[in-house]
C-alpha positions as CSV (number, residue, x, y, z in Angstrom):
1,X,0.0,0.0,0.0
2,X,1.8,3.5,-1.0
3,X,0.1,7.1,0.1
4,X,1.4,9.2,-2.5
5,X,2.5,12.4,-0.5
6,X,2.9,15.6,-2.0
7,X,4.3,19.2,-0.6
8,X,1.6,21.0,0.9
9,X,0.1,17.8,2.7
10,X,-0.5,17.4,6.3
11,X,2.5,15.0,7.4
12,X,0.8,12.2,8.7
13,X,0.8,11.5,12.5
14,X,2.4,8.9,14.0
15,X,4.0,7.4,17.9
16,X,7.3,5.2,17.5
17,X,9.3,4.1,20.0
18,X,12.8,5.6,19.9
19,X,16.5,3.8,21.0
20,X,15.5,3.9,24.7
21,X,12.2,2.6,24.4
22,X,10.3,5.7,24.9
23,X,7.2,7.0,23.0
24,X,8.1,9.6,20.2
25,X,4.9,11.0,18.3
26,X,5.4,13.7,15.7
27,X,3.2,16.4,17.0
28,X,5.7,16.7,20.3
29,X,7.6,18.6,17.6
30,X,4.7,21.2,16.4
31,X,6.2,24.4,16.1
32,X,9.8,23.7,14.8
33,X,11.0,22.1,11.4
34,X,11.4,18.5,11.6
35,X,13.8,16.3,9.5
36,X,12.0,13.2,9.1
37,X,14.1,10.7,6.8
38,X,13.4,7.1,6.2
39,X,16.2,4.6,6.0
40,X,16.6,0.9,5.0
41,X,19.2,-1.0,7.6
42,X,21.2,0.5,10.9
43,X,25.1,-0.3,10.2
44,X,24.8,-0.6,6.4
45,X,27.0,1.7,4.4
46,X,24.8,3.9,2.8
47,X,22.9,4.7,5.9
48,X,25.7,4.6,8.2
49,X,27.0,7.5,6.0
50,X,23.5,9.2,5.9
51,X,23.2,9.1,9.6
52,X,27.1,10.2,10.4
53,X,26.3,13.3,7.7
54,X,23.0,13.8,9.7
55,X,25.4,14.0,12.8
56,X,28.3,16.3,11.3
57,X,25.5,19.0,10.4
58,X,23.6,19.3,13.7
59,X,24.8,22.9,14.4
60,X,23.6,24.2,11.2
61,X,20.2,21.7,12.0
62,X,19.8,23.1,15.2
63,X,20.6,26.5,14.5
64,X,17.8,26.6,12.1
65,X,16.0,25.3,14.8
66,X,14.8,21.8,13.7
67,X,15.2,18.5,14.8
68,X,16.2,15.5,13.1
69,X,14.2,11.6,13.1
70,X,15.2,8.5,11.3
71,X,12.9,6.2,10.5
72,X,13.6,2.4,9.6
73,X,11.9,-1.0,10.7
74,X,15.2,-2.3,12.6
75,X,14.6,-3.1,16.2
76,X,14.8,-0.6,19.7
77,X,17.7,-2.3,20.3
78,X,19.1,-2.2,17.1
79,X,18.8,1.8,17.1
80,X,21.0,2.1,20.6
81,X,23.3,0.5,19.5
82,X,23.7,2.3,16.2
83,X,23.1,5.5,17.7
84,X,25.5,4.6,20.4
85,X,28.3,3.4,17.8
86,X,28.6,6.3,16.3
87,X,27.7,9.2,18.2
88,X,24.2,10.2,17.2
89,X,22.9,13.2,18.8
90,X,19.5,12.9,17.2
91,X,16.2,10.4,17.5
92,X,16.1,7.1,15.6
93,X,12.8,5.6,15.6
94,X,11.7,1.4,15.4
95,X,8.8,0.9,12.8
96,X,9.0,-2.8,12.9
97,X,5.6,-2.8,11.2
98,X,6.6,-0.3,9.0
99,X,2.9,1.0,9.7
100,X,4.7,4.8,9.2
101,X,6.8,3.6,6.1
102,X,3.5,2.6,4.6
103,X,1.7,5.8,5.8
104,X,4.6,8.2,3.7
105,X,4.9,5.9,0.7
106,X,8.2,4.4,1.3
107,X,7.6,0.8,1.7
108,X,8.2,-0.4,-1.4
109,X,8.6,-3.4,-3.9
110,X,12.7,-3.1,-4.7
111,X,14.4,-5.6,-6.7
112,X,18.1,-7.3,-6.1
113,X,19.6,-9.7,-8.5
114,X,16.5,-10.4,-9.4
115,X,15.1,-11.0,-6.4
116,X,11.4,-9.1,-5.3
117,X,11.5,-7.9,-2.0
118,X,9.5,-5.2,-0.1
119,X,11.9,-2.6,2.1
120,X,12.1,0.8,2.5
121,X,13.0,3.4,-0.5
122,X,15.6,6.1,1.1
123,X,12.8,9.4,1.4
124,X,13.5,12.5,3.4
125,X,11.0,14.8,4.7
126,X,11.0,18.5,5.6
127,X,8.1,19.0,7.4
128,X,7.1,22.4,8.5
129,X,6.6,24.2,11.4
130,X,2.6,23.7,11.4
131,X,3.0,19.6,10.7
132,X,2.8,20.1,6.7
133,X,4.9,18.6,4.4
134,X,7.6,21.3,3.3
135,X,10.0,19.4,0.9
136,X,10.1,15.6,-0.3
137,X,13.5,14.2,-1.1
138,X,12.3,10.5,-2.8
139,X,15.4,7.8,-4.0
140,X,17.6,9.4,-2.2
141,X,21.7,9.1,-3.3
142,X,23.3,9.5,-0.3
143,X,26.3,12.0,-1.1
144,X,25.0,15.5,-0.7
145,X,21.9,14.6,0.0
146,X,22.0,16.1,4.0
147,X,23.8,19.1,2.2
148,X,20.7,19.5,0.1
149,X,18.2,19.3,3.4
150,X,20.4,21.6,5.2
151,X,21.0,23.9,2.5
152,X,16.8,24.0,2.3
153,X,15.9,25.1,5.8
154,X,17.5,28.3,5.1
């Protein structure tokens, strides 16, 4: 099931649990610009990369006051432990479901030698102040991509 989302939409809502277990819903951050990026695997390459970039740019993030959320089906666990590794000041959030994937349109059929699989397709969203959907980042190549979000809350 995909939602198409376009810019102008209300984000939809949603509660996840973040690396410690704890509740995190996305209208605790009404009022400031939130980062919300969908990512395939913890400790893979690409998103290891994504994340660490994520990280390196918090001061420019949190001086345009906004806050950063990843979004993959790995485990609460999984997400300490990532975090943990390497230094992650922001949240990472456990759709195990991928009930929220399926709710922005990122839980997709992909394809690997051949092989049909459903997973997550790499989406970043810039989601405004009042919970709309600013800015939409779909298939996202990893180099310069965090650039590109920074470079847009400006």
């Amino acid at each position: 099931m995909s939602t198409a989302l376009n810019v102008g939409d209300k984000a939809p809502e949603f509660s996840l649990q973040n690396g410690q277990g704890e509740t995190v819903k996305l209208k605790d951050f009404r009022g400031q610009p939130v980062i919300l990026y969908f990512y395939p695997k913890d400790n893979t390459s690409g998103c290891t990369k994504q994340a660490c970039d994520f990280r390196d740019t918090q001061p420019a993030i949190k001086k345009a006051g906004a806050v950063v959320l990843g979004v993959s089906p790995d485990s609460v666990a999984s997400h300490e432990k990532f975090a943990t590794k390497f230094e992650l000041p922001f949240t990472l959030l456990s759709d195990p479901e991928h009930a929220v994937a399926e709710k922005y349109g990122v839980w997709v059929e992909k394809s690997m030698y051949g092989r049909k699989y459903m997973g997550i397709n790499r989406t970043t969203f810039l989601i405004d102040d009042k919970g709309r959907i600013a800015q939409i980042w779909s298939k996202v190549k990893v180099p310069g991509h965090v650039e590109a979000v920074v470079k847009s809350l400006s």
